[in-house]
Every structure is written in C-alpha cells, then in structure tokens.
C-alpha positions, 0 to 999 in steps of 0.5 A: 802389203806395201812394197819398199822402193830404195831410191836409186842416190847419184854417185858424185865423182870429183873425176869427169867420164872424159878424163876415164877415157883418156887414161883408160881407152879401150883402143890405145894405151897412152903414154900418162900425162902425154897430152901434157907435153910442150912438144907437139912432136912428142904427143904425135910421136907417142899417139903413133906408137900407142896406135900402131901397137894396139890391137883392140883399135877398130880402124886405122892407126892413123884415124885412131890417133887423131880421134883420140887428139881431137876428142882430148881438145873437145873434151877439155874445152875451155878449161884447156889453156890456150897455149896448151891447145895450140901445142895440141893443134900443132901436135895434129899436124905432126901426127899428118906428117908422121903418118904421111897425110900432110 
C-alpha cells in the first residue's frame, strides 16, 4: 500500500526574521520605529528606559541595550543609510554615557 508524502512548501514572507526581532523582542519593549530617529540621545535614552523596565532581560539593562543597538546595526547592513548608521553609532556612545561607561 502506498503512502502519500505532502511535501512540506516554504512559506514566502516579504518581512525578514531580524525586523520580527526587533519590534517583537522577547527582552525589551521598544519604542516603534525608535531606531529611525536623527537623535542619537533619543535612541539611547529610550533603549534605558525600554532595559530598565523589562523584566524578562536576562543580563544587565545595560548589556541588554546595547545588544539590541548592535544586532539592529548588524542586521540592517548595508540596506542601512550611512547617515542612519553613524546616528546609531553615536547613539552607542550616548547609551555609555547614559549608563555611566563612557
């Protein structure tokens, strides 16, 4: 007897996993489109507040924070403007400042 095998069809999504991550992060609660500001003290100020209140992070607010900067920067490559990336770069050394690590 012959057995049928359906075979499994790849679900095509227009949306990246990386853009599921950052709105939908399991450790912080982002402000939308945060990472879309001109102010590099906004982006920090509001990725503190975002680590500070979260409690599902599972290291420092601090540490949380700036990973979620750097894997936003890593992730967007080279689609990122490079204006955009230099705001976010600077928005890192704001995040030192703001935490006390400059």
């Amino acid at each position: 007897m012959p057995t049928t095998h359906k075979k499994a069809t790849a679900h095509k999504t227009t949306r990246k996993w990386s853009a599921e991550v950052t709105e939908n992060s399991d450790a912080l609660d982002l402000k939308k489109n945060i990472f879309e500001s001109h102010d590099p003290k906004e982006i920090a100020q509001s990725l503190k507040s975002s680590a500070n209140k979260s409690h599902r992070r599972k290291s420092s607010p601090y540490r949380s924070a700036m990973s979620m900067l750097t894997f936003y920067i890593n992730r967007a490559g080279k689609n990122l403007p490079k204006r955009q990336k230099n705001v976010l770069e600077k928005a890192k050394d704001e995040l030192r400042v703001a935490f006390g690590r400059e």
